[in-house]
Each structure stands twice: as structure tokens, then as C-alpha cells.
PDB file of N, CA, C, O and CB in Angstrom:
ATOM      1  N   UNK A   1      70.912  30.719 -32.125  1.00  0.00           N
ATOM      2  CA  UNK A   1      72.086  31.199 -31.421  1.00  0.00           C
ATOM      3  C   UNK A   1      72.795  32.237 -32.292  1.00  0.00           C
ATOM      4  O   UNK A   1      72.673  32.131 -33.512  1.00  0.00           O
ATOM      5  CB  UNK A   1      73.038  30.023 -31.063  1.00  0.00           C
ATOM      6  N   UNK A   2      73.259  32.869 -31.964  1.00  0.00           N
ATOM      7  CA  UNK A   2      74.300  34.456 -32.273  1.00  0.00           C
ATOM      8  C   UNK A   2      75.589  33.996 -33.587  1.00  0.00           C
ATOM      9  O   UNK A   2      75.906  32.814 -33.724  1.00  0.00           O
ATOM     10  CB  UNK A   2      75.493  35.039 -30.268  1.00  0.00           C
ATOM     11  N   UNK A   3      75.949  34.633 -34.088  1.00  0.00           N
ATOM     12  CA  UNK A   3      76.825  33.773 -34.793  1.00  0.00           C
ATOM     13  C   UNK A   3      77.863  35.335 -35.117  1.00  0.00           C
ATOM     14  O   UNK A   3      77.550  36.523 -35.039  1.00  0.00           O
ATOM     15  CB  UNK A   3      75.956  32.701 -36.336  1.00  0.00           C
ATOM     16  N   UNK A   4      78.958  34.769 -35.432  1.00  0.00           N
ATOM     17  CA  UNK A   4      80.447  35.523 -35.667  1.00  0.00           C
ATOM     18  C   UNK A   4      80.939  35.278 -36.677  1.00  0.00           C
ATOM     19  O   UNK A   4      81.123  34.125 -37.067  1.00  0.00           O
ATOM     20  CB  UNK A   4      81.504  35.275 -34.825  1.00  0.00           C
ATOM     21  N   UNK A   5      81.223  36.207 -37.250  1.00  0.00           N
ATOM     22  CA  UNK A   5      82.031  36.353 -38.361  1.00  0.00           C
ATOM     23  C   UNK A   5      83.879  36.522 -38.316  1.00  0.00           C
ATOM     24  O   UNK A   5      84.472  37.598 -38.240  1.00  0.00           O
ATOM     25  CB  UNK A   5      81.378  37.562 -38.941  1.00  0.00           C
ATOM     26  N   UNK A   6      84.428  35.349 -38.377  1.00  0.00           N
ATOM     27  CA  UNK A   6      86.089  35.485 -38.540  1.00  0.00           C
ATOM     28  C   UNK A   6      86.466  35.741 -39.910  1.00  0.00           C
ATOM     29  O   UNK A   6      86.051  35.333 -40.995  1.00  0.00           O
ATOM     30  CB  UNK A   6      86.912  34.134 -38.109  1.00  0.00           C
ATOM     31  N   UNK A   7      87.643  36.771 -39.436  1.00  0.00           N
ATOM     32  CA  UNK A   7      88.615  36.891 -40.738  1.00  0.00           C
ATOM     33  C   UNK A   7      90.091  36.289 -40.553  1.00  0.00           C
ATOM     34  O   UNK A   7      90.631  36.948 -39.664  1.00  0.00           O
ATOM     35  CB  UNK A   7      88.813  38.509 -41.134  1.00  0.00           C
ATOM     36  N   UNK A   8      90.829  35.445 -40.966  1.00  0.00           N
ATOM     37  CA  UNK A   8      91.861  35.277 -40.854  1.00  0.00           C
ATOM     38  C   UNK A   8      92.737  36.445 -41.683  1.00  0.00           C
ATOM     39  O   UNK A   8      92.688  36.731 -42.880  1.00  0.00           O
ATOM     40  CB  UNK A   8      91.969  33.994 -41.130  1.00  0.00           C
ATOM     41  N   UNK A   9      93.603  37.047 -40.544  1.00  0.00           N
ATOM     42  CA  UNK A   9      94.101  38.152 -40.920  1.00  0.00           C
ATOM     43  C   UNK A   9      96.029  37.835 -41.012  1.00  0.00           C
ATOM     44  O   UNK A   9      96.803  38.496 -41.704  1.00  0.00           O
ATOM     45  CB  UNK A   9      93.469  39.346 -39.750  1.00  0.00           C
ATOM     46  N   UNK A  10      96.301  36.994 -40.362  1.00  0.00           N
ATOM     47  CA  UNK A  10      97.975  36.341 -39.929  1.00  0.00           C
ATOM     48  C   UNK A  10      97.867  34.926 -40.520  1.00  0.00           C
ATOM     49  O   UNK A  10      96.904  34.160 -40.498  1.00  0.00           O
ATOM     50  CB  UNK A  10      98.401  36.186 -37.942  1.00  0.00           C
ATOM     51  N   UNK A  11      98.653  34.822 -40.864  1.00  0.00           N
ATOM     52  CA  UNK A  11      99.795  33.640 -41.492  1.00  0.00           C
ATOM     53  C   UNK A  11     100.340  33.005 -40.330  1.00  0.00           C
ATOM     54  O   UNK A  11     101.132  33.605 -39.603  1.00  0.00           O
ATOM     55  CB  UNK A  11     101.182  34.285 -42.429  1.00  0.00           C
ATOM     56  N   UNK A  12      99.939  31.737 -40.089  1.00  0.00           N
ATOM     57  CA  UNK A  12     100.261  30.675 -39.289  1.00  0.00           C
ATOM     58  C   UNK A  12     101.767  30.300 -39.610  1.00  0.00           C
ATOM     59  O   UNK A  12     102.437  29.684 -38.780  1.00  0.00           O
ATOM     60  CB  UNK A  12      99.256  29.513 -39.524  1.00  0.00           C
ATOM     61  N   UNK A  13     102.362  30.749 -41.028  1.00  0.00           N
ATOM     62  CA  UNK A  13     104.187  30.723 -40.766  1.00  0.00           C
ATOM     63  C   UNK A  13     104.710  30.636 -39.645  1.00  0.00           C
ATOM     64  O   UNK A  13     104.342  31.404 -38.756  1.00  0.00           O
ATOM     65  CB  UNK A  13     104.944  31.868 -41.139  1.00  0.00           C
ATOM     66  N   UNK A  14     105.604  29.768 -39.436  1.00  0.00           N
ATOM     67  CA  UNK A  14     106.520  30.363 -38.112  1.00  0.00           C
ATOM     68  C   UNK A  14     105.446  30.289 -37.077  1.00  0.00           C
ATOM     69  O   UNK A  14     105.672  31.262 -36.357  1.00  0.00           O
ATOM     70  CB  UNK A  14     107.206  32.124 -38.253  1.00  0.00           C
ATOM     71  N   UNK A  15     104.377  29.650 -36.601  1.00  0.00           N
ATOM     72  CA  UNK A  15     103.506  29.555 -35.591  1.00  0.00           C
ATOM     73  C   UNK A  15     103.746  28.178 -35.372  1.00  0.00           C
ATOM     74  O   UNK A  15     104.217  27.489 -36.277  1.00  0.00           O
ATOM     75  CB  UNK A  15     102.083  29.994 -35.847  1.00  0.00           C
ATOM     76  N   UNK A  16     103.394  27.577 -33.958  1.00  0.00           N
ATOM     77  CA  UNK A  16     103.377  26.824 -33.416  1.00  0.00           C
ATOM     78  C   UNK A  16     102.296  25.814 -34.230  1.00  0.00           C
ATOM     79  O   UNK A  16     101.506  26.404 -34.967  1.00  0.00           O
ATOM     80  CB  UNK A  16     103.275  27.291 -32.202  1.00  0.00           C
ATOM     81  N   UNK A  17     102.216  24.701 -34.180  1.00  0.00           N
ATOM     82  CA  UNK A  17     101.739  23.317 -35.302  1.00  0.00           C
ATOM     83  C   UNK A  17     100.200  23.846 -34.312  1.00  0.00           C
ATOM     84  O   UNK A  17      99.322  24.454 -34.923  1.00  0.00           O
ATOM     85  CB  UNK A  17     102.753  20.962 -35.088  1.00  0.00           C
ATOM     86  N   UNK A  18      99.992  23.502 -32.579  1.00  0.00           N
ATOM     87  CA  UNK A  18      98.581  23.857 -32.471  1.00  0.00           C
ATOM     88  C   UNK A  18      97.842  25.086 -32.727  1.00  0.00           C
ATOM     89  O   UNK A  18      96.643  25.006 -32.457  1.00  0.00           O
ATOM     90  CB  UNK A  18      98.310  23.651 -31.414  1.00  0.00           C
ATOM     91  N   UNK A  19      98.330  26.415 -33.266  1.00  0.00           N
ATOM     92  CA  UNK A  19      97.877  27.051 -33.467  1.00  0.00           C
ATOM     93  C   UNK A  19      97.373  27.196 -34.912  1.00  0.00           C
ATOM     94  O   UNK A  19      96.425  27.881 -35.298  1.00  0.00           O
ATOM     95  CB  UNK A  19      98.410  27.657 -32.950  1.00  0.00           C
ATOM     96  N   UNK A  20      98.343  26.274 -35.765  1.00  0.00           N
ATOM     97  CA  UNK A  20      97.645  26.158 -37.089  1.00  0.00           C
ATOM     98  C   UNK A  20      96.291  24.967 -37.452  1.00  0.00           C
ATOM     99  O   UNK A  20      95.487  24.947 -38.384  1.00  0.00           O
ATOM    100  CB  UNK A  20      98.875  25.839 -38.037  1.00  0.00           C
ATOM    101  N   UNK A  21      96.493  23.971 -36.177  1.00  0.00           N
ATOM    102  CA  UNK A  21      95.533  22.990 -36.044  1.00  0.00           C
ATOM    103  C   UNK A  21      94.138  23.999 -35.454  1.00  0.00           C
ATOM    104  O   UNK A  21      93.061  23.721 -35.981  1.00  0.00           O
ATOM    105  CB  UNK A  21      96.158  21.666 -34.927  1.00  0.00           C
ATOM    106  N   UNK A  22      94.135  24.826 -34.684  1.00  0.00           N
ATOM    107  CA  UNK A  22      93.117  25.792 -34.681  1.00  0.00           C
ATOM    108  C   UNK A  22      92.612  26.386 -35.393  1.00  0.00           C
ATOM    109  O   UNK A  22      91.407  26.512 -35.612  1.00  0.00           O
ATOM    110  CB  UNK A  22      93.215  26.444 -34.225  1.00  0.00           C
ATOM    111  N   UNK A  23      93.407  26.797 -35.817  1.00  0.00           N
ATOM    112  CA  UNK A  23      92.751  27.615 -37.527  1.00  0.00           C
ATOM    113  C   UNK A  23      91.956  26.621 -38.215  1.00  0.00           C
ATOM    114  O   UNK A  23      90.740  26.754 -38.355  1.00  0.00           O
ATOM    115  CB  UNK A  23      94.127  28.088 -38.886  1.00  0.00           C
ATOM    116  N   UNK A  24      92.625  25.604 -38.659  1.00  0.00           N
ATOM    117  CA  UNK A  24      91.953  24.419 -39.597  1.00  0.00           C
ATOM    118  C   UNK A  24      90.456  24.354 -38.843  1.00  0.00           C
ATOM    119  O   UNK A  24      89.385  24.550 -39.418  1.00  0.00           O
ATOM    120  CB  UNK A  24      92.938  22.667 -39.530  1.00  0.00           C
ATOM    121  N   UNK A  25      90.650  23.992 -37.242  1.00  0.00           N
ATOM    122  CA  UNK A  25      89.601  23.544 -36.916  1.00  0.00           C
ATOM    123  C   UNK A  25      88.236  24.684 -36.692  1.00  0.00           C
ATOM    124  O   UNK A  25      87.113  24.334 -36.330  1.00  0.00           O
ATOM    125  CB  UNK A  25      90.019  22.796 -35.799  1.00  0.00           C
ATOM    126  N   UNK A  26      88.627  26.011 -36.985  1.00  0.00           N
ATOM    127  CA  UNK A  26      87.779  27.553 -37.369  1.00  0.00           C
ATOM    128  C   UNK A  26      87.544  27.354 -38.665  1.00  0.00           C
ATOM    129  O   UNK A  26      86.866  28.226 -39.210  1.00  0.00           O
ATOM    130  CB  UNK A  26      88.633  29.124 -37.195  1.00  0.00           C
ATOM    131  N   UNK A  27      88.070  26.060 -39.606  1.00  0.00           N
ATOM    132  CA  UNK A  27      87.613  26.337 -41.047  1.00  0.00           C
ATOM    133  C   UNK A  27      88.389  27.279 -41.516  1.00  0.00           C
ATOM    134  O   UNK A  27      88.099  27.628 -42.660  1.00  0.00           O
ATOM    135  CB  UNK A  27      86.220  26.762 -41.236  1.00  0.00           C
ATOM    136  N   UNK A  28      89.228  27.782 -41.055  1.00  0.00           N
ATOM    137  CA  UNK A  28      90.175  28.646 -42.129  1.00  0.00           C
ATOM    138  C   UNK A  28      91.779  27.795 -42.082  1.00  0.00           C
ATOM    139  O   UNK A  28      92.437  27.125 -41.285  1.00  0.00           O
ATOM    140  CB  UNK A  28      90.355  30.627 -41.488  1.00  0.00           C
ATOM    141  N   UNK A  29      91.876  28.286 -43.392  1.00  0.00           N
ATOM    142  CA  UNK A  29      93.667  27.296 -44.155  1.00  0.00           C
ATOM    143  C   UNK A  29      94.524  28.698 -44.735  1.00  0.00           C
ATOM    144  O   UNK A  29      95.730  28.729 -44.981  1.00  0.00           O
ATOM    145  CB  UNK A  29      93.262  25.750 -46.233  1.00  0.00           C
ATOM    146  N   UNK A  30      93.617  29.758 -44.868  1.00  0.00           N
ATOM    147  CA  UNK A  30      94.431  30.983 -46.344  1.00  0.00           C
ATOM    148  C   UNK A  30      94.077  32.028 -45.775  1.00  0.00           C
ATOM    149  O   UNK A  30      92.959  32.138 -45.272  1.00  0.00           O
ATOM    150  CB  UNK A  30      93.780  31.079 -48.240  1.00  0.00           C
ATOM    151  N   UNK A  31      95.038  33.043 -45.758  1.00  0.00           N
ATOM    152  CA  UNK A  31      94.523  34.449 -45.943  1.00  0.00           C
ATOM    153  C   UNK A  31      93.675  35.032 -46.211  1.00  0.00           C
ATOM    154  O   UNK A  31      93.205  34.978 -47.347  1.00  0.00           O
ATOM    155  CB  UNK A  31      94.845  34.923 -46.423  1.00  0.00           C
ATOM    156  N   UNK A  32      93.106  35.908 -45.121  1.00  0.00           N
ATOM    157  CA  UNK A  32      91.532  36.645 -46.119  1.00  0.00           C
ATOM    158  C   UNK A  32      90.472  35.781 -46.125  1.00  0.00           C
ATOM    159  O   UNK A  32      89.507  35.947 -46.870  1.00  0.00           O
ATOM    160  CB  UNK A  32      91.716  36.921 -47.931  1.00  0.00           C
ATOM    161  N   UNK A  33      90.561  34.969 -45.438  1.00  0.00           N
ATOM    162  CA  UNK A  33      89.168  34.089 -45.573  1.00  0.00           C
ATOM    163  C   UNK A  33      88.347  34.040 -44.405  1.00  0.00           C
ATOM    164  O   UNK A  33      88.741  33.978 -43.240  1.00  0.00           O
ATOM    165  CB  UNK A  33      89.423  32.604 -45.900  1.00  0.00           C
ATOM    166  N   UNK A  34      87.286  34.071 -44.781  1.00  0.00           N
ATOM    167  CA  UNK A  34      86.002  34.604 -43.799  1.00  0.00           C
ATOM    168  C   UNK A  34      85.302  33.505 -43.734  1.00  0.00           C
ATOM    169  O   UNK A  34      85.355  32.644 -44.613  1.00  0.00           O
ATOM    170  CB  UNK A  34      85.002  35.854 -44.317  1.00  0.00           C
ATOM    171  N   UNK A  35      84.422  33.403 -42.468  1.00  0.00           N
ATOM    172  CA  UNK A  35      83.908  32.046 -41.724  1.00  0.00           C
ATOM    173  C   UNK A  35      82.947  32.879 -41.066  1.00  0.00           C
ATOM    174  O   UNK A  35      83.219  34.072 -40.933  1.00  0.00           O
ATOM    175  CB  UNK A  35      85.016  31.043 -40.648  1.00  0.00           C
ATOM    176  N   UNK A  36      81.406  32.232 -40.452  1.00  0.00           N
ATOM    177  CA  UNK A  36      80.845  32.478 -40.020  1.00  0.00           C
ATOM    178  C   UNK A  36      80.361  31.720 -39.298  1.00  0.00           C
ATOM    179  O   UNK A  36      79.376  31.095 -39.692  1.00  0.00           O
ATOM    180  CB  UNK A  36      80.494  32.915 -40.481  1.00  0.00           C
ATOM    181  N   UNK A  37      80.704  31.579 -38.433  1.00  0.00           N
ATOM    182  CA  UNK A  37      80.281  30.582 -36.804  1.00  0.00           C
ATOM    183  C   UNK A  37      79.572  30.688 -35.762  1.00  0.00           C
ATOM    184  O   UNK A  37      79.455  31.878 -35.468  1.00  0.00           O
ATOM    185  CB  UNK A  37      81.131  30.374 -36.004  1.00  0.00           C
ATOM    186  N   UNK A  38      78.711  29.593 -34.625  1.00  0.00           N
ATOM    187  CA  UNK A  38      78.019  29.672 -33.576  1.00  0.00           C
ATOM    188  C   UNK A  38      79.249  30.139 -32.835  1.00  0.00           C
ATOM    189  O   UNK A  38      80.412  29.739 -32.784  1.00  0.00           O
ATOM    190  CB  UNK A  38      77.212  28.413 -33.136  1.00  0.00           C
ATOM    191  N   UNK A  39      78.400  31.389 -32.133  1.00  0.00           N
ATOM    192  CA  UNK A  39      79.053  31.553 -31.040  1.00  0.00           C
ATOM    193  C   UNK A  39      78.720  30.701 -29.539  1.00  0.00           C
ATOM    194  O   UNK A  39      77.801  30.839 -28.732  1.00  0.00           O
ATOM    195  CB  UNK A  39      78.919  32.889 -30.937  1.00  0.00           C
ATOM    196  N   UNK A  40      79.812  29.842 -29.566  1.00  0.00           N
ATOM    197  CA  UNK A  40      79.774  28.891 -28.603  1.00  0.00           C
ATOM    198  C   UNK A  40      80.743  29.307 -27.492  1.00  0.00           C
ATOM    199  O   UNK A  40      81.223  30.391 -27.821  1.00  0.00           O
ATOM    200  CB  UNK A  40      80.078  27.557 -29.185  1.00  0.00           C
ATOM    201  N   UNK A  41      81.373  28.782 -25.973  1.00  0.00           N
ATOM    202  CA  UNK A  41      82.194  28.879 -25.507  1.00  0.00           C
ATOM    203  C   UNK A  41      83.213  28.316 -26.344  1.00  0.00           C
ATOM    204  O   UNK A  41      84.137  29.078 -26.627  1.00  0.00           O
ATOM    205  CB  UNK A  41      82.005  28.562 -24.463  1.00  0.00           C
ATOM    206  N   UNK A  42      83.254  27.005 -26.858  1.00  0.00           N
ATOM    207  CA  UNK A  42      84.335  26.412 -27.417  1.00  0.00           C
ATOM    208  C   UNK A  42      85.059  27.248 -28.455  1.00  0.00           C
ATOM    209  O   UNK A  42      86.218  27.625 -28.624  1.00  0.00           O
ATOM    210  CB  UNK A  42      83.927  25.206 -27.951  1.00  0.00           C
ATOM    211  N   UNK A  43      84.136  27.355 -28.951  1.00  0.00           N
ATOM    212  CA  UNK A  43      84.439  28.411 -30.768  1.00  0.00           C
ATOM    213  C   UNK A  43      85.503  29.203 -29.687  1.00  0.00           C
ATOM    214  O   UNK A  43      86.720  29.042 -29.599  1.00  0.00           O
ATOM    215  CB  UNK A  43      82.533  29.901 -31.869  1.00  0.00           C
ATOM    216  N   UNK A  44      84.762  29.967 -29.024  1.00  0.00           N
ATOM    217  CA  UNK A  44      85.305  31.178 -27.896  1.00  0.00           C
ATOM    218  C   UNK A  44      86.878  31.040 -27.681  1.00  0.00           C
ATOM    219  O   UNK A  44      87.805  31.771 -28.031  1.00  0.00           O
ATOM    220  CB  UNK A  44      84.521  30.976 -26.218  1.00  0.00           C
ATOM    221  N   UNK A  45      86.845  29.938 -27.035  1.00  0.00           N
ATOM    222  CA  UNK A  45      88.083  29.417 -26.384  1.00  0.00           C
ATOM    223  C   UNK A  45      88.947  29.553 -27.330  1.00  0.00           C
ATOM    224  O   UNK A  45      89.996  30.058 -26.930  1.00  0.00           O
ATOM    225  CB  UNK A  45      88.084  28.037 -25.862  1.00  0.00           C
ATOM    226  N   UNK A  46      88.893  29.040 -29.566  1.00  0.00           N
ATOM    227  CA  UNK A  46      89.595  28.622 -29.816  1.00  0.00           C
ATOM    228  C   UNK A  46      89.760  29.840 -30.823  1.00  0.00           C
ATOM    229  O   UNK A  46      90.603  30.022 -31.701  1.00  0.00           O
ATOM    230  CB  UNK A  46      89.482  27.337 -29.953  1.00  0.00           C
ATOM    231  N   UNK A  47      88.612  30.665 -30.385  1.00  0.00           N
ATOM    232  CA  UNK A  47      89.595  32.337 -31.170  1.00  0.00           C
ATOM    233  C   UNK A  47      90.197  32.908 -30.140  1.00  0.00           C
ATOM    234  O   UNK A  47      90.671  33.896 -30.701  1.00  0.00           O
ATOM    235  CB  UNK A  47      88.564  33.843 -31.913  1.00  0.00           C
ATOM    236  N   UNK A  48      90.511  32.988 -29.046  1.00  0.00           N
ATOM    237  CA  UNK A  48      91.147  33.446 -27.651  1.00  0.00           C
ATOM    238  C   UNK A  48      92.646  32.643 -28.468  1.00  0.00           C
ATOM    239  O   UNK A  48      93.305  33.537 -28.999  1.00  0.00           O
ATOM    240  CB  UNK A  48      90.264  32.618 -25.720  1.00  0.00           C
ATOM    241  N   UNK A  49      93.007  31.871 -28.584  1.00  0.00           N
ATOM    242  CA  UNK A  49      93.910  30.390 -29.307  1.00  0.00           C
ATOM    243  C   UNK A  49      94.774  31.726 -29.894  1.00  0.00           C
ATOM    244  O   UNK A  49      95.640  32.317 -29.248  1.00  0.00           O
ATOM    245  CB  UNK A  49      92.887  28.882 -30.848  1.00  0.00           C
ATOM    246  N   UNK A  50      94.289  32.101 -31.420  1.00  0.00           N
ATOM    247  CA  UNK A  50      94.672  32.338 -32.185  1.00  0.00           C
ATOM    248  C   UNK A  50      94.051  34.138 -32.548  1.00  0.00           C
ATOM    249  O   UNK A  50      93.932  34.503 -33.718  1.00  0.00           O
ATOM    250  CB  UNK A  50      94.474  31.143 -32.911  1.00  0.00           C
ATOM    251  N   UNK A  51      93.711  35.101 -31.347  1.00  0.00           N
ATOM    252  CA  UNK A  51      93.254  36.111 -32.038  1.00  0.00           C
ATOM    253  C   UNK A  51      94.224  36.928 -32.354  1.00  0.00           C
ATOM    254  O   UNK A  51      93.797  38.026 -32.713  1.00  0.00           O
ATOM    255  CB  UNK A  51      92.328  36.717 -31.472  1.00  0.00           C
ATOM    256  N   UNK A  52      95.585  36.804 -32.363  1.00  0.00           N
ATOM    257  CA  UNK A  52      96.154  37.326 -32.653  1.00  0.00           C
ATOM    258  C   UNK A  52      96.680  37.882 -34.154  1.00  0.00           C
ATOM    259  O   UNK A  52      97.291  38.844 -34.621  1.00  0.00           O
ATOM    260  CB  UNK A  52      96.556  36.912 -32.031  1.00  0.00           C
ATOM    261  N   UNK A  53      95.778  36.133 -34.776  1.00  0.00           N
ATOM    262  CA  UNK A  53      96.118  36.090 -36.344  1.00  0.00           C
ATOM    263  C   UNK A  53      94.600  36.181 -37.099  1.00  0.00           C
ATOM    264  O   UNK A  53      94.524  35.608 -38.186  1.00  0.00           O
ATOM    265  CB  UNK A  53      97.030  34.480 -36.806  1.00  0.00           C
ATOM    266  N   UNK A  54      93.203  36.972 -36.511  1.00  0.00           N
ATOM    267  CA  UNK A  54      92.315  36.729 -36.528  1.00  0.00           C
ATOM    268  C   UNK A  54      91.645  38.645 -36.254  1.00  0.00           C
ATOM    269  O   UNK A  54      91.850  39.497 -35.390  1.00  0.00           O
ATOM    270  CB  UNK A  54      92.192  35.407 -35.599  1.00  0.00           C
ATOM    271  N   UNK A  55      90.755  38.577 -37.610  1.00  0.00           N
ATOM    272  CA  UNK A  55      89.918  39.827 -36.826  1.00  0.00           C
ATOM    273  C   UNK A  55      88.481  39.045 -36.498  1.00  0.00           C
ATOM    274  O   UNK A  55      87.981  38.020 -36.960  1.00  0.00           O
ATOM    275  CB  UNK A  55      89.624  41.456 -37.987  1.00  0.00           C
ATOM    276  N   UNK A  56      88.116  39.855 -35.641  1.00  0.00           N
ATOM    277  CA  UNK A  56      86.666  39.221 -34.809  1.00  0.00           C
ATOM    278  C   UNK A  56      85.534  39.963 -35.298  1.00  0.00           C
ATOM    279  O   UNK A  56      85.959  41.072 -35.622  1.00  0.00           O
ATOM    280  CB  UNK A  56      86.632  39.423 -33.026  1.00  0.00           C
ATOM    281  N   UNK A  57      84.044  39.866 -35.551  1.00  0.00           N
ATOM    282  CA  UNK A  57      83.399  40.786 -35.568  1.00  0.00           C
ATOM    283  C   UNK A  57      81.537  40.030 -35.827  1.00  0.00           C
ATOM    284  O   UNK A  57      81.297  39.207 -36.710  1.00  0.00           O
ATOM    285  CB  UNK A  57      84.186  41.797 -36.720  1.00  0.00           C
ATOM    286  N   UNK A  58      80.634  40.485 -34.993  1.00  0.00           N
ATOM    287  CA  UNK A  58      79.249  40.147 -35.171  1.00  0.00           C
ATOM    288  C   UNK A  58      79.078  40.167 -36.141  1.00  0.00           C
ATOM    289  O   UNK A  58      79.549  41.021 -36.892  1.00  0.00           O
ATOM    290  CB  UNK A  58      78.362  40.709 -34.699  1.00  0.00           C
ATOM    291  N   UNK A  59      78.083  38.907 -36.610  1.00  0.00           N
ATOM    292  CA  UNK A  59      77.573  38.530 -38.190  1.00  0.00           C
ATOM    293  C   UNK A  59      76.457  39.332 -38.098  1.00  0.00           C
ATOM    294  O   UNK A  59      76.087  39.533 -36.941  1.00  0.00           O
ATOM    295  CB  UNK A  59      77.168  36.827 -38.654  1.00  0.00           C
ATOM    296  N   UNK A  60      75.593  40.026 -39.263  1.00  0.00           N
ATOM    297  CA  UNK A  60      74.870  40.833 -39.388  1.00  0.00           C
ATOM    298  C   UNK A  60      73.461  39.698 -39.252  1.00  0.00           C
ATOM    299  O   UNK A  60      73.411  38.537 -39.660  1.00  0.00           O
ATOM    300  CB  UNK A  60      75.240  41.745 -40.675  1.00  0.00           C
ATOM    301  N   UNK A  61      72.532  40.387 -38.631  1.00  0.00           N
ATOM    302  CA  UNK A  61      71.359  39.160 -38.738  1.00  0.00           C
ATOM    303  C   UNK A  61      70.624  40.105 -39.766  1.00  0.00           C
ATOM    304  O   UNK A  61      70.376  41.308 -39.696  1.00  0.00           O
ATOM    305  CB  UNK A  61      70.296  38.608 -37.072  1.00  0.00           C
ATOM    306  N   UNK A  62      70.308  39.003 -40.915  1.00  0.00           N
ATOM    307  CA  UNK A  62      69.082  39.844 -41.641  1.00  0.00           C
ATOM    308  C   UNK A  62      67.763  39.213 -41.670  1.00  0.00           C
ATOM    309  O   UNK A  62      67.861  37.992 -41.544  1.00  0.00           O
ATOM    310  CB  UNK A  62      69.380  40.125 -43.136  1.00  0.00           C
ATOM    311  N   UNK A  63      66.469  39.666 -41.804  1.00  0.00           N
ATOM    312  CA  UNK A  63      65.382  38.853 -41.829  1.00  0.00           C
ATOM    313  C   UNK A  63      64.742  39.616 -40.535  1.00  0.00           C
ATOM    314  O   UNK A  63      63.655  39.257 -40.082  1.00  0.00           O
ATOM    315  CB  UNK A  63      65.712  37.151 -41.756  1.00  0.00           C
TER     316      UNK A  63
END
């Protein structure tokens, strides 16, 4: 399956408690930190959540 690369780009400060429980549950807690995930609907759903504090972008396939 396809996979995505997140950057947490925004600070969950001053954000609503489920939007920081989203983040956690993307594996990101800090600034600047990059994750690489199945692109699933769910995943989908839960960067739609939070893309506001989030850059999006295709993981490179190598091989």
C-alpha cells in the first residue's frame, strides 16, 4: 500500500484537547517531526482532523 509522509508544521497550543489526541494518534507530539504512514481512509480522515497544523506530501518509493 502507498504510504505518506507527515510533517507536523503547528503547535497544538491553544487547540482543542481532540485535535492534540490526533496528532498523538499520527505519532507526532513536537514540532518538525516527520512520520511516514499507510495511506488508509482512516489515517485520511485524521489528517483532514488536523491539516491545518500539518504539511502533507507522498513518501518517495525507492527500490
Amino acid at each position: 500500500m502507498a504510504k505518506i509522509r507527515i510533517t507536523q508544521t503547528g503547535s497544538p497550543i491553544g487547540r482543542r484537547g481532540d485535535q492534540r489526541a490526533t496528532l498523538v494518534a499520527l505519532g507526532l507530539n513536537k514540532m518538525h517531526r516527520t512520520k511516514e504512514v499507510e495511506d488508509t481512509p482512516s489515517t485520511r480522515g485524521r489528517i483532514d482532523k488536523v491539516k491545518h497544523l500539518l504539511r502533507v506530501e507522498e513518501a518517495r518509493q525507492d527500490g
